[in-house]
C-alpha positions in Angstrom: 0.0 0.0 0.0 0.9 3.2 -1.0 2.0 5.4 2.4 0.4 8.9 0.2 -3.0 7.3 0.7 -2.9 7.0 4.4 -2.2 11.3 4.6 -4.8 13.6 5.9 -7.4 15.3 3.6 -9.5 18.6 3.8 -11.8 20.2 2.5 -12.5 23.7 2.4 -12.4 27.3 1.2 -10.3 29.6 -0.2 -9.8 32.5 1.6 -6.5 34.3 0.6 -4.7 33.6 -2.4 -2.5 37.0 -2.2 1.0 35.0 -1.2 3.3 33.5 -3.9 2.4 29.6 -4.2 0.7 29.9 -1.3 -3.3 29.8 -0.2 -5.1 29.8 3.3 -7.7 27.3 3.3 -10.5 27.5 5.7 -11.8 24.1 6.9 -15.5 24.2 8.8 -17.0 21.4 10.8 -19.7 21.0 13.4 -19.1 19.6 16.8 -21.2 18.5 19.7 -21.0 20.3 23.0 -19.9 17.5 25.6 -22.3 18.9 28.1 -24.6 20.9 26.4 -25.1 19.1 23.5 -25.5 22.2 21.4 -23.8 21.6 17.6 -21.5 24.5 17.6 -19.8 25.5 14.4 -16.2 25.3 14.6 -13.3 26.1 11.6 -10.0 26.5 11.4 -7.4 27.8 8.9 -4.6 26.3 6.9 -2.1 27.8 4.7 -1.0 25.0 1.7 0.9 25.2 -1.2 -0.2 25.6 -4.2 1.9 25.1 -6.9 0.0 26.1 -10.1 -1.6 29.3 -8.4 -4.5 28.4 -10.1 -6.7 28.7 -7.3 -9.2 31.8 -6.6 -11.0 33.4 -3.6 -14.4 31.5 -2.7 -13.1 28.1 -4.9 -13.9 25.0 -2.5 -10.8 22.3 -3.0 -9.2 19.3 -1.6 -6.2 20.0 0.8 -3.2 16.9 1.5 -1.3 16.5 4.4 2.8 17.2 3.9 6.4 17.3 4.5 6.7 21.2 6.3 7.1 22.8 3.4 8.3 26.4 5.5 7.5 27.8 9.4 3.7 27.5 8.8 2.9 25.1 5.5 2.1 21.2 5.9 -0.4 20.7 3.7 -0.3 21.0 -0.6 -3.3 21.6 -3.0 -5.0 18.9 -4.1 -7.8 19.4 -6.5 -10.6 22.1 -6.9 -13.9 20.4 -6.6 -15.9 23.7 -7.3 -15.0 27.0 -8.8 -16.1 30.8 -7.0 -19.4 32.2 -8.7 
């Protein structure tokens, strides 16, 4: 088996593309109050490297777990599964 399959995947939104080969993806998830049982919405933000630049502000893609990359990148671009309106 291939190790590349076993890697962490995301997916999420494009929020900044403004840095060279490099986007901030923000992932969103709901998660159940241990107490309270309210579903709060939670999301978080990662920076990944993407290598084409051919991602835009508001596309929705697929983000892969990494080799650090620089101080703050671990993840790469995968795919785009839907381009910004």
């Amino acid at each position: 088996m291939e190790k590349r399959n076993l890697r962490k995947e995301r997916i999420g939104v494009v929020v900044s593309n403004k840095m060279d080969k490099t986007i901030v993806v923000e992932v969103r998830w709901k998660e159940k109050h241990p107490i309270y049982g309210k579903f709060m919405n939670k999301s978080k933000k990662f920076t990944a490297h993407d290598e084409t630049e051919t991602c835009g502000e508001g596309d929705t893609v697929k983000i892969m777990e990494t080799r650090p990359l620089s101080k703050t990148k671990r993840w790469r671009f995968v795919e785009i599964i839907e381009r910004a309106k």
